[in-house]
C-alpha positions in Angstrom: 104.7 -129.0 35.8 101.7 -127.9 38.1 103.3 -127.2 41.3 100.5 -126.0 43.7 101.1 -123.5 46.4 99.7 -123.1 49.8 101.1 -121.6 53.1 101.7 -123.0 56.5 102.1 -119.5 58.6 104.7 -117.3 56.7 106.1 -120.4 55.2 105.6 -121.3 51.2 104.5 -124.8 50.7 104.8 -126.0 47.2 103.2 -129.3 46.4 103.8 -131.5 43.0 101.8 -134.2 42.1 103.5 -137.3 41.7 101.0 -139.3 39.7 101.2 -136.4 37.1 104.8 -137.2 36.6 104.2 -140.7 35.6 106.7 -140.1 32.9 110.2 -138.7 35.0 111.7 -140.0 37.7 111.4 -138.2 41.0 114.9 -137.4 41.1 113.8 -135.4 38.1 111.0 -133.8 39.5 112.4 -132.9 42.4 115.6 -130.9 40.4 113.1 -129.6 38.1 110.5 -128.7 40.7 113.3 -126.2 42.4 114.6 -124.6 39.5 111.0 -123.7 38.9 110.6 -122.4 42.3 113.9 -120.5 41.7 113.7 -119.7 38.7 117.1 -121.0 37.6 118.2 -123.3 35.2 118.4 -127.0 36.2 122.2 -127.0 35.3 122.9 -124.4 37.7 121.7 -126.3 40.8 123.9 -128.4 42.7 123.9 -132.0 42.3 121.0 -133.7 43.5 123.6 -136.4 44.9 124.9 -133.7 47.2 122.2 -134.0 49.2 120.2 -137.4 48.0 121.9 -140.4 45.9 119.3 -139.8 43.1 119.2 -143.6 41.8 118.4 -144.6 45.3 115.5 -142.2 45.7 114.1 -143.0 41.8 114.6 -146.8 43.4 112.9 -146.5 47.0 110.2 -144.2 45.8 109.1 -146.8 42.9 109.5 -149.6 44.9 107.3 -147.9 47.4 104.8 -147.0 45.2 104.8 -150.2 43.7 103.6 -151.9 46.7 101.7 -149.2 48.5 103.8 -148.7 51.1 103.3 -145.8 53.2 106.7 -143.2 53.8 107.9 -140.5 54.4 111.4 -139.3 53.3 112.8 -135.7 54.0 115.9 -133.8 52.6 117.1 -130.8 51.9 118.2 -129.5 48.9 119.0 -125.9 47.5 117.7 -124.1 50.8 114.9 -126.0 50.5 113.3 -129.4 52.4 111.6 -131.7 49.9 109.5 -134.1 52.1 108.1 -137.4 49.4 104.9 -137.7 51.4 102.1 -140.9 50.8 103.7 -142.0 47.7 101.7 -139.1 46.1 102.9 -135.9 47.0 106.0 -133.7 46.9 106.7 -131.1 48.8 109.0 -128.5 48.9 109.3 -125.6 51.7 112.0 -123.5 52.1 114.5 -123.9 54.7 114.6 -121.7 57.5 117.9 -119.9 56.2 116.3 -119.6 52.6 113.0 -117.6 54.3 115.1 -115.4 56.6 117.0 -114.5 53.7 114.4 -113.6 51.7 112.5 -111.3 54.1 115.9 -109.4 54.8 
């Protein structure tokens, strides 16, 4: 997966290209996108449906897409928000907790 990164002050931004995933849902992505960022294995995250019914996201983001409607949806998950921006774009920034964390 080609997960870009950029920076918005101190903060990471990660950004995953949703086209390129034409093949997995975005519930998918989205666990597979942070365990990348973590380095962890995807079956030692959390549920996704802790923090986002996954069949409901896979649903409104296709449904979306399908009719090029413009969102936005935010969430966090595993210390980190994932924002589904433009029906294109994920991305992923960690939470403020996560960063503080991090730097201590």
């Amino acid at each position: 997966m080609n997960i870009k990164t950029s920076r918005d002050g101190d903060v990471p931004v990660y950004k995953v290209d949703l086209d390129e995933a034409t093949d997995r849902s975005t519930s998918n992505v989205v666990v597979s996108s942070i365990a990348d960022l973590t380095g962890r294995d995807p079956n030692d995250l959390d549920p996704l449906w802790d923090s986002v019914d996954p069949e409901a996201l896979d649903s409104f983001v296709d449904h979306a897409s399908e009719y090029s409607t413009p969102y936005q949806l935010s969430f966090q998950y595993q210390e980190h928000t994932v924002d589904i921006v433009e029906n294109r774009w994920l991305r992923i920034t960690p939470t403020e907790e996560a960063t503080s964390s991090a730097s201590d």
